[in-house]
Every structure is written in C-alpha cells, then in structure tokens.
DRENMAR-882398 format. One record per atom (N, C-alpha, C): residue number from 1; atom name; x, y, z. Coordinates in Angstrom, 1 decimal. Atoms other than C-alpha are relative to their C-alpha. Layout:
// residues N
n_atom_xx_yy_zz
NUM_CA_X_Y_Z
...
This chain:
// residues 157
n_atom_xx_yy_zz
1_N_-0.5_-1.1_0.9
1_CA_-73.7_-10.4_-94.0
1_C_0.3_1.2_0.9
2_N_-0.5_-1.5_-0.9
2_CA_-71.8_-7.4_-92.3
2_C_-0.2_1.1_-1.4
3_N_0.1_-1.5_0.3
3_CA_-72.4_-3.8_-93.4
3_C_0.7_1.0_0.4
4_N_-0.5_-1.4_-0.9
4_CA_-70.6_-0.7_-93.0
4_C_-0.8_1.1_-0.6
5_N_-0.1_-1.1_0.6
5_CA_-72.2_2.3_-93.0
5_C_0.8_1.5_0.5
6_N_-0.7_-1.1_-0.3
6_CA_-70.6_5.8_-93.2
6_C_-0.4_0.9_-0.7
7_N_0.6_-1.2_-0.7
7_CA_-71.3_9.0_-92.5
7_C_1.5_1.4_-0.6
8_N_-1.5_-0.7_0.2
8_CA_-68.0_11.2_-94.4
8_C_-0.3_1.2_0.3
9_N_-0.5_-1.2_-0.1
9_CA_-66.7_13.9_-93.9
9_C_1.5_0.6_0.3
10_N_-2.0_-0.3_0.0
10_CA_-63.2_15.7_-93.4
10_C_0.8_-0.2_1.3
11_N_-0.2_-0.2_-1.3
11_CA_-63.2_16.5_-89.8
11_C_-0.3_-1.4_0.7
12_N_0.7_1.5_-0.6
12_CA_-65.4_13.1_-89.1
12_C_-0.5_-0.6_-0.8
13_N_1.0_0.2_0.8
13_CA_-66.3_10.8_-90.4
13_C_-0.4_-1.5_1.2
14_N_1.0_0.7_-0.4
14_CA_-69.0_8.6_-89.0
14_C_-0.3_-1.5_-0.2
15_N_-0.5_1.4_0.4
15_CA_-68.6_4.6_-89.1
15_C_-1.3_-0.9_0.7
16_N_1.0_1.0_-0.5
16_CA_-71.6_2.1_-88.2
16_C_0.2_-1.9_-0.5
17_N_-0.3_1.0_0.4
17_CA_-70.8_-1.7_-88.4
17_C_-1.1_-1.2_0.5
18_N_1.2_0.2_-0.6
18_CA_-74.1_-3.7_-88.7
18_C_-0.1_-1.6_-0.5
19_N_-0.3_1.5_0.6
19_CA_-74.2_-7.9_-89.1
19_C_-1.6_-0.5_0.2
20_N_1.4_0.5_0.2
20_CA_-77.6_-9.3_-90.6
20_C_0.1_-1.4_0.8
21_N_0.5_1.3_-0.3
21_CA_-78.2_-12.6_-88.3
21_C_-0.9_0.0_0.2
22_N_1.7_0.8_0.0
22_CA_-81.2_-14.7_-88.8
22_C_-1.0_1.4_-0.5
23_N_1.3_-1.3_0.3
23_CA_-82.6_-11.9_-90.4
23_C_-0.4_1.2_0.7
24_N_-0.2_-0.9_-0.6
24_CA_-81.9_-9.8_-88.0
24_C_1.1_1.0_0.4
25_N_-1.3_-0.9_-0.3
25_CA_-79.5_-6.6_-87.5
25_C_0.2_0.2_1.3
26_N_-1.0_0.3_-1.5
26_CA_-76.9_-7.0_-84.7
26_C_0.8_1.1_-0.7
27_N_-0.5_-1.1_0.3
27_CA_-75.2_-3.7_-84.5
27_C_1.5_-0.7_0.8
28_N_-1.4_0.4_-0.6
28_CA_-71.3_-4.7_-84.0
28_C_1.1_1.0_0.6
29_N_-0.2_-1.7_-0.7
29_CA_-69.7_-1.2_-83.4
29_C_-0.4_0.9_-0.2
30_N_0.4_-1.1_0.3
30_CA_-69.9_2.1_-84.0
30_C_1.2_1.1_0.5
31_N_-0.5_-1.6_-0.3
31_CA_-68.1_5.9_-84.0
31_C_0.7_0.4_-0.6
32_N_-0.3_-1.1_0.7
32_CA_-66.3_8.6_-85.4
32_C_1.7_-0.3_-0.6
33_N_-1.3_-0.4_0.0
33_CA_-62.8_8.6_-86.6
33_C_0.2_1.5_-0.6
34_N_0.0_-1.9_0.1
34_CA_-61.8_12.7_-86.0
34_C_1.8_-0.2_-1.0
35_N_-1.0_-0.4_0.5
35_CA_-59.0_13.7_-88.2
35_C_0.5_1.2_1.2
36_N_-0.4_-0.8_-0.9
36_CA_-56.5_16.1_-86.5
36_C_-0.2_1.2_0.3
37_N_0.8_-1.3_0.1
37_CA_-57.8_19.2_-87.4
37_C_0.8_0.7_-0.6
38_N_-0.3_-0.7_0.8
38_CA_-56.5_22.2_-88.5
38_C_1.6_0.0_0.0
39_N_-1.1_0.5_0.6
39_CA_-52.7_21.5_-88.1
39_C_0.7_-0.4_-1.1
40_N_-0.5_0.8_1.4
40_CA_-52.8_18.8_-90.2
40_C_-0.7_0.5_-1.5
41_N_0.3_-0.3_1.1
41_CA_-52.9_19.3_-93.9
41_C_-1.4_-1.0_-0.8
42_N_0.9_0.8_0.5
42_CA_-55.7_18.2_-96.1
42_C_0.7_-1.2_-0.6
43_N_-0.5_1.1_0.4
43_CA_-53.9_15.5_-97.5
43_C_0.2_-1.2_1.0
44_N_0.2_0.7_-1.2
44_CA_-53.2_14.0_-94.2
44_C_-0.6_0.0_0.4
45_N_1.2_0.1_-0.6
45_CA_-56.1_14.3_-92.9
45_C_-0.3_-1.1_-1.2
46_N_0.8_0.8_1.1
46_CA_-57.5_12.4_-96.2
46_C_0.7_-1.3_0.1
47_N_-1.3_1.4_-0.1
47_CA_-54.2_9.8_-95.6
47_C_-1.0_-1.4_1.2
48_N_0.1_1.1_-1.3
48_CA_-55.6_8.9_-92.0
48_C_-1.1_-0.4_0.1
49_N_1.2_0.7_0.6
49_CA_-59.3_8.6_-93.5
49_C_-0.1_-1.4_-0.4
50_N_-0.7_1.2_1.1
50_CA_-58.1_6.2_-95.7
50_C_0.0_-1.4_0.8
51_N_-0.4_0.8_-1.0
51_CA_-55.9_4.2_-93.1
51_C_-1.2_-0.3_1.2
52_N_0.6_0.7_-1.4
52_CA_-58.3_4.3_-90.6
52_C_-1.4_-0.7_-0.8
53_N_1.1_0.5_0.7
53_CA_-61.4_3.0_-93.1
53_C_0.7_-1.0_-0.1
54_N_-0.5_1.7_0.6
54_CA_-59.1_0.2_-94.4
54_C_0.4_-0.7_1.1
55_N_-0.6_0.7_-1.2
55_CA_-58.2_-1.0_-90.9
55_C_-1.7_-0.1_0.7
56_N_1.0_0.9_-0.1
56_CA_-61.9_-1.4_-90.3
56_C_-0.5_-0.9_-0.6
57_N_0.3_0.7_0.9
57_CA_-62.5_-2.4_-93.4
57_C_1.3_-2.4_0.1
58_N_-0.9_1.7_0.2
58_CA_-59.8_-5.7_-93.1
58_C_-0.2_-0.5_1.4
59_N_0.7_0.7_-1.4
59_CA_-61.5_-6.3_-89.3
59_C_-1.2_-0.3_0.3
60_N_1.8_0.7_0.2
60_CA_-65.1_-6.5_-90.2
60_C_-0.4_-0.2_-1.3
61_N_0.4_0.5_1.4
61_CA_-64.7_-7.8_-93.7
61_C_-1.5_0.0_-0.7
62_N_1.2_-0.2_0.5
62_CA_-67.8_-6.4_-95.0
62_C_-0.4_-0.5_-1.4
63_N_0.4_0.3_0.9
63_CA_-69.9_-7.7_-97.5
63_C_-0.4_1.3_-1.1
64_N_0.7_-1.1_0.6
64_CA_-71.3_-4.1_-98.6
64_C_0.0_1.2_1.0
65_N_-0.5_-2.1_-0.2
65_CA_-70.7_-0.1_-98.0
65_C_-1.5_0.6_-0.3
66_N_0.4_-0.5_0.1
66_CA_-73.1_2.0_-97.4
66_C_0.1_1.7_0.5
67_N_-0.6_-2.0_-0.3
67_CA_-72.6_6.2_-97.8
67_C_-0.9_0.8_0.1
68_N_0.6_-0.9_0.6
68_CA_-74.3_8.8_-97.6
68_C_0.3_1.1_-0.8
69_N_-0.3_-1.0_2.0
69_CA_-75.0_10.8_-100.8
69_C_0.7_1.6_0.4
70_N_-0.2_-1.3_-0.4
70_CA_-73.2_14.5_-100.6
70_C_-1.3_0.5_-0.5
71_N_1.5_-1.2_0.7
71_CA_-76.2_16.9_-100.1
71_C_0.8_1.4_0.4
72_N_-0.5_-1.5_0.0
72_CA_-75.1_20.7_-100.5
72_C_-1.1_0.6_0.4
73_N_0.4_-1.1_-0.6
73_CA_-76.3_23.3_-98.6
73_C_0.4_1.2_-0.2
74_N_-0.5_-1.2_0.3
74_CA_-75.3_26.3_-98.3
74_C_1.5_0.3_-0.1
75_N_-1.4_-0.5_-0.2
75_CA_-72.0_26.0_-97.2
75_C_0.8_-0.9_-1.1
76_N_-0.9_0.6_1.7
76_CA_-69.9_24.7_-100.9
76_C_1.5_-0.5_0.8
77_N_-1.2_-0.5_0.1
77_CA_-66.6_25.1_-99.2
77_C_0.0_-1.7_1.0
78_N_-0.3_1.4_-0.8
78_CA_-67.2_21.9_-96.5
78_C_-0.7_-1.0_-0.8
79_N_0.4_0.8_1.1
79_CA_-69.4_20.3_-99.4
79_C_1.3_-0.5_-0.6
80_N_-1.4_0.4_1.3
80_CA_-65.8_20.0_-101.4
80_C_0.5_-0.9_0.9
81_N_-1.1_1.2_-0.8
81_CA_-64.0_18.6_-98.1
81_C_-0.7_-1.4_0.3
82_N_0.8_1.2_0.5
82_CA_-66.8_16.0_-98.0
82_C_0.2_-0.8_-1.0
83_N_-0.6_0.7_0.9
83_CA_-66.4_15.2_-100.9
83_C_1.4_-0.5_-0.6
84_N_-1.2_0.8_-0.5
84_CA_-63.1_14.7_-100.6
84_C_0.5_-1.4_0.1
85_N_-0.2_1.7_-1.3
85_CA_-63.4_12.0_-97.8
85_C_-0.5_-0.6_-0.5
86_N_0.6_1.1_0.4
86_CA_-66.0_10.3_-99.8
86_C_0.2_-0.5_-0.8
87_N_-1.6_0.1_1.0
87_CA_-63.3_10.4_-102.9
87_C_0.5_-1.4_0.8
88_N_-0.9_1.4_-0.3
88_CA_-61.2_8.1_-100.6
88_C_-0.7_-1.2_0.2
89_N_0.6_1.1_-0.1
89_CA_-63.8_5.9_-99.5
89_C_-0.4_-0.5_-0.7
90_N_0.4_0.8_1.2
90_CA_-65.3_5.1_-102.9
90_C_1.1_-0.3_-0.4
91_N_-0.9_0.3_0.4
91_CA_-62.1_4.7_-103.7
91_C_0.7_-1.2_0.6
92_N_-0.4_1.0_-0.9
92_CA_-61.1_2.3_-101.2
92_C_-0.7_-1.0_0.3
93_N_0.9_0.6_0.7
93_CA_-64.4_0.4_-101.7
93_C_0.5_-0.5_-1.5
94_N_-0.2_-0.1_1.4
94_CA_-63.3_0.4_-105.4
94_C_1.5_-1.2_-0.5
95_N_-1.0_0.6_0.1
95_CA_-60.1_-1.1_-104.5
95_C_0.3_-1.9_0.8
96_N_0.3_1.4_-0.9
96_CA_-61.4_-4.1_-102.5
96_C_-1.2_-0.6_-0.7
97_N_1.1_1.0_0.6
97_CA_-64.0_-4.9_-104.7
97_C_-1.0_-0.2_0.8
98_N_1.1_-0.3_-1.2
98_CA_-66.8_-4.1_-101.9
98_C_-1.1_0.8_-1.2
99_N_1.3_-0.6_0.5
99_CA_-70.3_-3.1_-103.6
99_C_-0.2_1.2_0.9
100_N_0.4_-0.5_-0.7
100_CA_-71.1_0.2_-102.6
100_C_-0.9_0.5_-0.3
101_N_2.0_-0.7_0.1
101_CA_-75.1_2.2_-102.4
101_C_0.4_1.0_1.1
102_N_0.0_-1.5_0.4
102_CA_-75.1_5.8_-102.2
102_C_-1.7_0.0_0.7
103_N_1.5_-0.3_-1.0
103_CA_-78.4_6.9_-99.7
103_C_0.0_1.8_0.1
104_N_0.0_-1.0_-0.3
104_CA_-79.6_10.3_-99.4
104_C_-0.2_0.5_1.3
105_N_0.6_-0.5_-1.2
105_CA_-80.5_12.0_-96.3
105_C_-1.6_-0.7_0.3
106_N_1.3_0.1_-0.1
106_CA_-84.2_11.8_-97.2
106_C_-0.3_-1.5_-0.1
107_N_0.1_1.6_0.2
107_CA_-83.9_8.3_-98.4
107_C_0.2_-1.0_1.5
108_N_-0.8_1.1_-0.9
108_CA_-82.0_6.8_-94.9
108_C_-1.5_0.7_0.8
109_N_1.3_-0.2_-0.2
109_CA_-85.0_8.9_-93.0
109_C_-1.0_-0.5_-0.5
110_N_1.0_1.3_0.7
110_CA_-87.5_7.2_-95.1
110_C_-0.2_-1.6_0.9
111_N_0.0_2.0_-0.2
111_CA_-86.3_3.6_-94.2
111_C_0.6_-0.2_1.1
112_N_0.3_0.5_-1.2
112_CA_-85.8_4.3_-90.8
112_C_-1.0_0.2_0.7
113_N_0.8_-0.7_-1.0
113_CA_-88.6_6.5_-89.5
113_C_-1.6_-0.2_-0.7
114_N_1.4_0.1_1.1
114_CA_-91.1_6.0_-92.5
114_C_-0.2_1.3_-0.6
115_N_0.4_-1.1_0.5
115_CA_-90.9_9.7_-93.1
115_C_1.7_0.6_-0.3
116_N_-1.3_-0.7_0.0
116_CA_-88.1_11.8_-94.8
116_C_0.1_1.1_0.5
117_N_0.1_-1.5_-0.3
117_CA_-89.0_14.9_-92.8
117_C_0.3_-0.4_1.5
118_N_-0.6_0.5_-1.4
118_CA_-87.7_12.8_-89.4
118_C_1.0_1.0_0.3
119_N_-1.0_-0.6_-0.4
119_CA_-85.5_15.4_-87.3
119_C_1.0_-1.2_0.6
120_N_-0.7_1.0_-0.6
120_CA_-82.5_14.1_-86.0
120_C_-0.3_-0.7_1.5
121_N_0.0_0.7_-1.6
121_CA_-83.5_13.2_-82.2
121_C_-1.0_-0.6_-0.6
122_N_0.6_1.2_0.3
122_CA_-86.6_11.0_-83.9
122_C_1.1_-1.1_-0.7
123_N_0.0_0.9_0.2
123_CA_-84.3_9.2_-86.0
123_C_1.4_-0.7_1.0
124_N_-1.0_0.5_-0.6
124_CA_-81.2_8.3_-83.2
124_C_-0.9_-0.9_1.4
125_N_1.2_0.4_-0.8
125_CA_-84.5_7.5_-81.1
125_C_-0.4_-1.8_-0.4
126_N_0.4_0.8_0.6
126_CA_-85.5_4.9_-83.7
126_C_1.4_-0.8_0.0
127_N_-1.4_0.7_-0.3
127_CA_-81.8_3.8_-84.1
127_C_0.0_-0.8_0.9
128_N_-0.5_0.7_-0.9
128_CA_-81.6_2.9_-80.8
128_C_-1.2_-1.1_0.3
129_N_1.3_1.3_-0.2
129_CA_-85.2_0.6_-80.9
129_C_0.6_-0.8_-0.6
130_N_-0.2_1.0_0.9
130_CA_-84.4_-1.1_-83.9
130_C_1.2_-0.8_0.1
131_N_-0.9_1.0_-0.1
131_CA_-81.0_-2.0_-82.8
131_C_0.2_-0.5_1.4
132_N_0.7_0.3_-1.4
132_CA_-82.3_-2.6_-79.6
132_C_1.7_0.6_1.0
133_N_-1.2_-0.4_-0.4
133_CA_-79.2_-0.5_-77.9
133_C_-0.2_1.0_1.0
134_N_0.1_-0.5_-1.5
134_CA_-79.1_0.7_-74.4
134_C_0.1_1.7_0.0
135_N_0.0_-1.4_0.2
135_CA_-78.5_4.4_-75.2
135_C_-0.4_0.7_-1.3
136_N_0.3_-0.7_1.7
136_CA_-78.7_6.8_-78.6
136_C_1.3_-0.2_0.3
137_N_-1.6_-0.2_0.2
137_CA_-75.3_6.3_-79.8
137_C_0.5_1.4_-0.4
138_N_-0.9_-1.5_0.0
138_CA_-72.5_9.4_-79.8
138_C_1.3_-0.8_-0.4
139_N_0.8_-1.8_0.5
139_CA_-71.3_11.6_-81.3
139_C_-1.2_-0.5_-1.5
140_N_0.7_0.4_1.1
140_CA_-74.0_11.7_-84.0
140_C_0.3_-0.2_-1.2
141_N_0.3_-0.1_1.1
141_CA_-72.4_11.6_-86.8
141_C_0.6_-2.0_-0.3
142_N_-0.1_1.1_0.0
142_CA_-71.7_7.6_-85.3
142_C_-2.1_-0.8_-0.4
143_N_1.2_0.4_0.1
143_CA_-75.6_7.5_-85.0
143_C_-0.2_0.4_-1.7
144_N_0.6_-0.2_2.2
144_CA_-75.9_8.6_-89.1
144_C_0.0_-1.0_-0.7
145_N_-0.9_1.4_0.9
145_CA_-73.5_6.1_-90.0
145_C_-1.0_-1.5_0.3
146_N_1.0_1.7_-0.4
146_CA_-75.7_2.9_-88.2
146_C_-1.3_0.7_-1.1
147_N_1.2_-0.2_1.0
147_CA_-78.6_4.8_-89.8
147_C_0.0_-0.4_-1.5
148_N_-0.2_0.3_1.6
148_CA_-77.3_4.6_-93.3
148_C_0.1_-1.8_-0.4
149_N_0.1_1.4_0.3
149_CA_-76.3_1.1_-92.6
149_C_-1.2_-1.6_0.0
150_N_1.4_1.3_-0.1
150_CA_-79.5_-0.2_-91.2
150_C_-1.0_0.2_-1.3
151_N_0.7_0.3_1.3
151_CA_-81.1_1.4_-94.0
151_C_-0.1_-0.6_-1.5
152_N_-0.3_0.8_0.6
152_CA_-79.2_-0.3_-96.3
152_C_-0.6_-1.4_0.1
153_N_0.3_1.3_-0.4
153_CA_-80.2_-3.6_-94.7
153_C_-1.6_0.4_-0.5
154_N_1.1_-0.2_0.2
154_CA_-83.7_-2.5_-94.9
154_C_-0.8_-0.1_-1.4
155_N_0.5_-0.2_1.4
155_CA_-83.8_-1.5_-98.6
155_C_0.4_-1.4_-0.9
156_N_-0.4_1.5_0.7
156_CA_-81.8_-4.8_-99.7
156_C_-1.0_-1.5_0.3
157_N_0.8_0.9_-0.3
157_CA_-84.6_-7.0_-98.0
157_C_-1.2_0.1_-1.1
C-alpha cells in the first residue's frame, strides 16, 4: 500500500511518499513543490499545485491521501491561501477516487512522538528513526508531509 502525505500550502506545499512493505514503512520520496511566488497569480500558483500533485499522484499510484487539517493561528489571511491549496487537493483526491484522512497537528505528533506537545526538531528526529533515513529530511515542510503519512500508516494499523 503506498501513501501520500501532504503538507499544503500556497507557497509549499510539502509531499511525503510512504509504501507499507511487510508491515513495514519504506519511505519512497519526499519534498516541496514551491510555487513561483509572488509574480505569479493565485490561480496559477493553485494551477501548478494541482499539476504537480496529479503528476505524483499518476507515478506513485497511491492507495490513500493523507493532509493535514487547516489549524488557524493568528495569521487568517495565509490560513485562506491554505486553504486554497488544500481546495485543490481534496479536490483532486475527489476526482481519482483516492480516500482521503484529514490529521491535525496534535494528532500526527501524537502518533509519531507519543506526545502532541512534540516541537518540531523532536518530531523530524523521530521521522528520521522510524523511517530509518540517513539525515532529517528538508525543507521541513517535506519532513511534515512523511510525518502525516507515517501517521496515517500508524493509525490505520
């Protein structure tokens, strides 16, 4: 069973591609796809989300999506462009018929670290044990995305 998890957002968004053998997670890639920034228009930016999700999505034919949940903070205004990108992706899940599970912050901490009050350098720490991987993966919002996906695998066992 392959996994994708991801990690949205407008600017990045965060991609982890994780394959259950023998019961075990084999991490298959990982990283960011950056939109072009502020040139490009929000719609284009959201276009080459899209395109670039569905061109993973039809090379590691995933059995199941895993996102993380929008949590709002303070800032509302990059919460919206978030939500956005995660617009196309349930959307593009939606349109392939891919199951997708929605994780919180506190929830993917949870079911990596055992605690939801994990900073980020514990859980890119643990990342890198459990998928037994020579470095912490970069940029982080590639190490989120494996997080979401391994916790996926975790909670589905």
């Amino acid at each position: 069973m392959i996994v994708i998890g991801i990690d949205p957002g407008l600017a990045r968004v965060g991609y982890g591609v994780i394959e259950v053998r023998n019961r075990n997670p084999v991490p298959i890639c990982y990283g960011c796809i950056g939109t072009s920034g502020k040139d490009q228009s929000t719609p284009g930016r959201l276009l080459q989300v899209y395109n670039e999700v569905t061109a993973l999505i039809d090379k590691y034919q995933p059995a199941q999506i895993a996102v993380e949940k929008l949590f709002f903070t303070k800032n509302i205004t990059s919460g919206m462009s978030v939500s956005e990108a995660r617009g196309v992706i349930l959307l593009l899940a939606e349109q392939r018929k891919i199951p997708v599970t929605e994780y919180t912050p506190n929830q993917v901490k949870q079911a990596i670290t055992g605690s939801g009050r994990a900073d980020k350098r514990q859980m890119q720490e643990m990342i890198t044990r459990l998928l037994r991987l020579q470095e912490i993966p970069r940029p982080d919002d590639a190490a989120d995305a494996l997080s979401i996906a391994l916790c996926h695998i975790h909670i589905m066992r």
